[in-house]
C-alpha positions as CSV (number, residue, x, y, z in Angstrom):
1,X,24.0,-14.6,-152.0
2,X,23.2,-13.2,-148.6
3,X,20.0,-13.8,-147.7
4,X,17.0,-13.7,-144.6
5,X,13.7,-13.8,-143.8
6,X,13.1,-12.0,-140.7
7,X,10.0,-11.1,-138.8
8,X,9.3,-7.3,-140.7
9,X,8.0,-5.2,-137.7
10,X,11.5,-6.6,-135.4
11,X,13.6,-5.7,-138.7
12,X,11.6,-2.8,-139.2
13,X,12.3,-1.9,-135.4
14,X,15.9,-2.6,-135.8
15,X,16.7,-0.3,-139.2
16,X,14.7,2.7,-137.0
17,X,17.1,2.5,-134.3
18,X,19.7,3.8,-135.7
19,X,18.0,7.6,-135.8
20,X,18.9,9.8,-138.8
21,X,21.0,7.9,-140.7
22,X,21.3,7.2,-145.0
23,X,23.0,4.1,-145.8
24,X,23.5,0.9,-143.5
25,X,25.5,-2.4,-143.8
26,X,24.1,-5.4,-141.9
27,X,26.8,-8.2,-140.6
28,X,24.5,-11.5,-140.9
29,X,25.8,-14.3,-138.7
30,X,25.1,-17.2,-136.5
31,X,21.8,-15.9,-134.8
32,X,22.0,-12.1,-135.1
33,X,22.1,-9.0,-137.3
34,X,24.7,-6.6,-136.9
35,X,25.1,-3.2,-137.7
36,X,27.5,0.0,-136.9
37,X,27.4,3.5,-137.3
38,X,30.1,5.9,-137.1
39,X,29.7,9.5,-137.4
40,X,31.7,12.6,-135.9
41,X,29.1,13.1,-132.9
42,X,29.1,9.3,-131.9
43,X,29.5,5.2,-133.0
44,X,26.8,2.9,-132.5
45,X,26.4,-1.1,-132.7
46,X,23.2,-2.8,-132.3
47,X,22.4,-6.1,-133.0
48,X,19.0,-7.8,-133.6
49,X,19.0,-11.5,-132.2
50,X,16.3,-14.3,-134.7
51,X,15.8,-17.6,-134.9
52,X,18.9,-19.6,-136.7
53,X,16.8,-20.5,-139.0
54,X,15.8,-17.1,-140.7
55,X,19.1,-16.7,-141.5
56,X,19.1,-18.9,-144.5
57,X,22.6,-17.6,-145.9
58,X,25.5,-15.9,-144.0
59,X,27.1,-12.4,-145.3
60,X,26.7,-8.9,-145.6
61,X,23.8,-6.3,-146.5
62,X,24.1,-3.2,-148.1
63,X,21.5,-0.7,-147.9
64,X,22.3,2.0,-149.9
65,X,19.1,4.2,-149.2
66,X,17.8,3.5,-145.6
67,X,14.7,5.6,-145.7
68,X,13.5,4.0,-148.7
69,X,13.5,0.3,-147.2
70,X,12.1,1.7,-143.8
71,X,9.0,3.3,-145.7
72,X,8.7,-0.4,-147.7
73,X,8.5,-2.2,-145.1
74,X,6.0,-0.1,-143.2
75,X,3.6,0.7,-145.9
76,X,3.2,-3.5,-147.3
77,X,1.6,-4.8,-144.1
78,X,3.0,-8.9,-143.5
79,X,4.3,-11.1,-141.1
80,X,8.1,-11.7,-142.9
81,X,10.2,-9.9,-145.1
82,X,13.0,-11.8,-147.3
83,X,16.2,-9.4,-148.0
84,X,18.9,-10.8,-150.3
85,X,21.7,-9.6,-152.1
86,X,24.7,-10.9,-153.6
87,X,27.5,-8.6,-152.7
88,X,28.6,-5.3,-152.2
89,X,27.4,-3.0,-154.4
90,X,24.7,-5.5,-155.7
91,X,21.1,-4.7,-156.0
92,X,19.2,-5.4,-153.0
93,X,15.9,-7.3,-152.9
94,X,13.0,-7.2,-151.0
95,X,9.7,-9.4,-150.5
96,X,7.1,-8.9,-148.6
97,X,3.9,-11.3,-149.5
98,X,3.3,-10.5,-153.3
99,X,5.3,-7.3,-153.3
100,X,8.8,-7.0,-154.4
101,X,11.1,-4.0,-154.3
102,X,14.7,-3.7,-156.1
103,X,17.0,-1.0,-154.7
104,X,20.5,-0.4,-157.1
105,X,23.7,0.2,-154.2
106,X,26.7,2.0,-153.8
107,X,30.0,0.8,-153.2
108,X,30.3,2.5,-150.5
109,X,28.3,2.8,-147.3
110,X,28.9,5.7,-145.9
111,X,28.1,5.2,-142.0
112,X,30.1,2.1,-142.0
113,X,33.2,3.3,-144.0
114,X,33.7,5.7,-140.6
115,X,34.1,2.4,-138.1
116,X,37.4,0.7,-139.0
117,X,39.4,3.0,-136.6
118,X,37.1,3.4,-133.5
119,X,36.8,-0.3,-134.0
120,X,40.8,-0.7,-133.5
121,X,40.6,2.0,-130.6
122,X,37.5,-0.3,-128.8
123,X,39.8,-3.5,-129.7
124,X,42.7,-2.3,-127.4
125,X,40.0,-0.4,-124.7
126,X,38.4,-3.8,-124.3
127,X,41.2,-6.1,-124.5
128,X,42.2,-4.1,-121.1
129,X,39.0,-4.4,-119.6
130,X,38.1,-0.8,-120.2
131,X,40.9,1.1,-118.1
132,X,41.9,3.5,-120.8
133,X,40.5,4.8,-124.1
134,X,43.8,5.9,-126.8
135,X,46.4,5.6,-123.3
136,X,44.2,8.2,-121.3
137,X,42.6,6.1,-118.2
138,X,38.9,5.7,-117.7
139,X,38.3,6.3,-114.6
140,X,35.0,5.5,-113.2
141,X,32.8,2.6,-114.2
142,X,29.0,1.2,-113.2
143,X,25.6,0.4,-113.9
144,X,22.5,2.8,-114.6
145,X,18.9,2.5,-115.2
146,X,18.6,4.2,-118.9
147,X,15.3,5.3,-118.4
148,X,16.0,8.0,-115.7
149,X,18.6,9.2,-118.5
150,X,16.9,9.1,-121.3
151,X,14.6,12.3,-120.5
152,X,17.9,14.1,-121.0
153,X,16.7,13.8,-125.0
154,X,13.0,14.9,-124.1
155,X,14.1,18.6,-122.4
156,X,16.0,21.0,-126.0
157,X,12.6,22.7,-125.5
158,X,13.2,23.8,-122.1
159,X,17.3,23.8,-121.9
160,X,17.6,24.3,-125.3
161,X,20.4,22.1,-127.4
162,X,23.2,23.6,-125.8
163,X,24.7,20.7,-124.7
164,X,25.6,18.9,-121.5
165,X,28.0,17.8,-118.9
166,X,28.0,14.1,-117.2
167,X,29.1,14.3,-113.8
168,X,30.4,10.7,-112.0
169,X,31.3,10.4,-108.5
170,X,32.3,7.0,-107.8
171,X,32.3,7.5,-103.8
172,X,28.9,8.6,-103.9
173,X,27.9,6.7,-106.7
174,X,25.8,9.0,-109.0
175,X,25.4,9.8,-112.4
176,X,24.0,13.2,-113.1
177,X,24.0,15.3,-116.4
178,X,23.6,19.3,-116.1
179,X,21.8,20.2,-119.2
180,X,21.5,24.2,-120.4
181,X,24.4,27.2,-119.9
182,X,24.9,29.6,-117.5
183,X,22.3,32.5,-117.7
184,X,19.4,30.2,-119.8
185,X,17.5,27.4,-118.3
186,X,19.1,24.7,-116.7
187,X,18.1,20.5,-115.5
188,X,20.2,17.9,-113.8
189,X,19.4,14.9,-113.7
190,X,20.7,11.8,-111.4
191,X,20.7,8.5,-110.7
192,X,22.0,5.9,-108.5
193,X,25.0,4.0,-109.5
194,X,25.2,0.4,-108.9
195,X,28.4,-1.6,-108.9
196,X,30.5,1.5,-108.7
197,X,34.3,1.9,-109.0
198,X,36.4,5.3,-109.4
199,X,38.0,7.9,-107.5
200,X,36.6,9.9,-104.2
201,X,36.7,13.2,-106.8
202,X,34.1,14.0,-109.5
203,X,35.0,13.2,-113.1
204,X,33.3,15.2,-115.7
205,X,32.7,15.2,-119.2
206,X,31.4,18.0,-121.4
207,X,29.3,17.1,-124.9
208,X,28.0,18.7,-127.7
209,X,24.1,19.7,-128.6
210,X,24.3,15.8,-129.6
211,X,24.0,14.4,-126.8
212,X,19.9,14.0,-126.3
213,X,20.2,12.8,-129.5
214,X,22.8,10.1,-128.5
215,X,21.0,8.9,-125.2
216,X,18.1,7.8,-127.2
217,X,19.9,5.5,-129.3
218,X,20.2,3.3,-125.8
219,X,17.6,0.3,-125.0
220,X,15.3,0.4,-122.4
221,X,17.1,-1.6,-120.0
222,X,19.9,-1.3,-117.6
223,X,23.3,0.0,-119.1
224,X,27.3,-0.4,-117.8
225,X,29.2,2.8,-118.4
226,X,32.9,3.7,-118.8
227,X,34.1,7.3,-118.2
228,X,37.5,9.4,-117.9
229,X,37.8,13.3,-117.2
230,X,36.9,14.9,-120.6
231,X,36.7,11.5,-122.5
232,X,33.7,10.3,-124.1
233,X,31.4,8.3,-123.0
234,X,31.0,4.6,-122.9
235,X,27.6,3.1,-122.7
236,X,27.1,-1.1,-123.0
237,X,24.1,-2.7,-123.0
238,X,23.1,-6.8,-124.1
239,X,22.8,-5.8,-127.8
240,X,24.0,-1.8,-128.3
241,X,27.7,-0.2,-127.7
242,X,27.1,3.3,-127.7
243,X,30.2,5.8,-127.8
244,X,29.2,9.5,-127.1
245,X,32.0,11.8,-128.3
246,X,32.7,14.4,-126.0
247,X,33.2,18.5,-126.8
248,X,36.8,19.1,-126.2
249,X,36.9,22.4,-123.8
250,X,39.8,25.0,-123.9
């Protein structure tokens, strides 16, 4: 029987990150909650760090309907929530003070079922210290403050979701993205990159209308990125690995 009892507004924080997504499985271990997400537009891991101790049993949780457990535990107000379950495809359980919610589960959980082979793909990219993604080299690496990103998610009302290109120069070390198409509205924004390594060239990437969306998954703190011409992008921060899947272009 997996089971926790977490503080509910960090859990509550941590099932909300995710953005607009049904089902979830949680990896409970150690110190730390673990979760991925693949879909077609992207694959995200976060992880939510607690005290040892509110991890009372090690395991896996299933969360069949997300939105359902997310309302729970903001509608009953208290300081801890206890989740338990005792396998996959179990009911789940929920406490919070006096109030007590059963939630039946699926065998399958659909945004995890999508990770096993993007997981084998970031095995081999990481064992070789990020210098190619599936054989093609990634070719410029650094560091950048998120927040001067992250307004790249705030603009679809001015740009429009048309999309965007990341442009790296490693020489000059900058990071800009060129939101909006050619006769609409367009933004670019840049910023500095620390700890810089690539070529004296740009290397560009073009994505989807999913990339706002994307950039907000990311933590308000300082991120290492890994990038190749036309590849997607690689963002790593101390408890989120966010891959952005780029728009293949003819």
């Amino acid at each position: 029987m997996t089971e926790i009892q977490v503080k509910r507004t960090e859990f509550l924080r941590f099932l909300t990150s995710f953005g607009d997504v049904e089902d979830l499985r949680i990896d409970v271990a150690g110190s730390r909650l673990t979760a991925e997400v693949g879909a077609i537009t992207h694959y995200l891991r976060k992880s939510l760090i607690v005290d040892p101790s509110e991890i009372k049993t090690e395991g896996k949780l299933d969360i069949s309907d997300l939105k359902k457990v997310i309302s729970f535990c903001k509608k009953v107000k208290g300081e801890e929530v206890i989740v338990r379950q005792s396998g996959s495809g179990k009911t789940l359980y929920l406490r919070l003070e006096k109030t007590k919610l059963q939630l039946p589960t699926a065998d399958i959980i659909t945004s995890h079922s999508r990770t096993p082979m993007i997981n084998r793909m970031l095995d081999e990219t990481i064992s070789n210290m990020w210098s190619t993604w599936n054989k093609t080299p990634l070719e410029v690496h650094g560091d950048i403050t998120v927040k001067d990103i992250k307004n790249a998610g705030k603009m679809n009302d001015i740009t429009g979701k048309h999309g965007a290109k990341v442009v790296v120069n490693g020489e000059e070390k900058e990071f800009s993205i060129h939101l909006g198409q050619k006769h609409t509205p367009r933004l670019f924004i840049t910023t500095p990159v620390t700890n810089a390594q690539g070529p004296h060239n740009n290397i560009e990437s073009q994505f989807g209308y999913w990339f706002g969306d994307c950039i907000n998954f990311l933590d308000n703190e300082a991120a290492s990125f890994h990038m190749g011409e036309q590849l997607p992008l690689f963002l790593e921060q101390s408890n989120t690995l966010l891959v952005i899947v780029n728009q293949k272009v003819d």
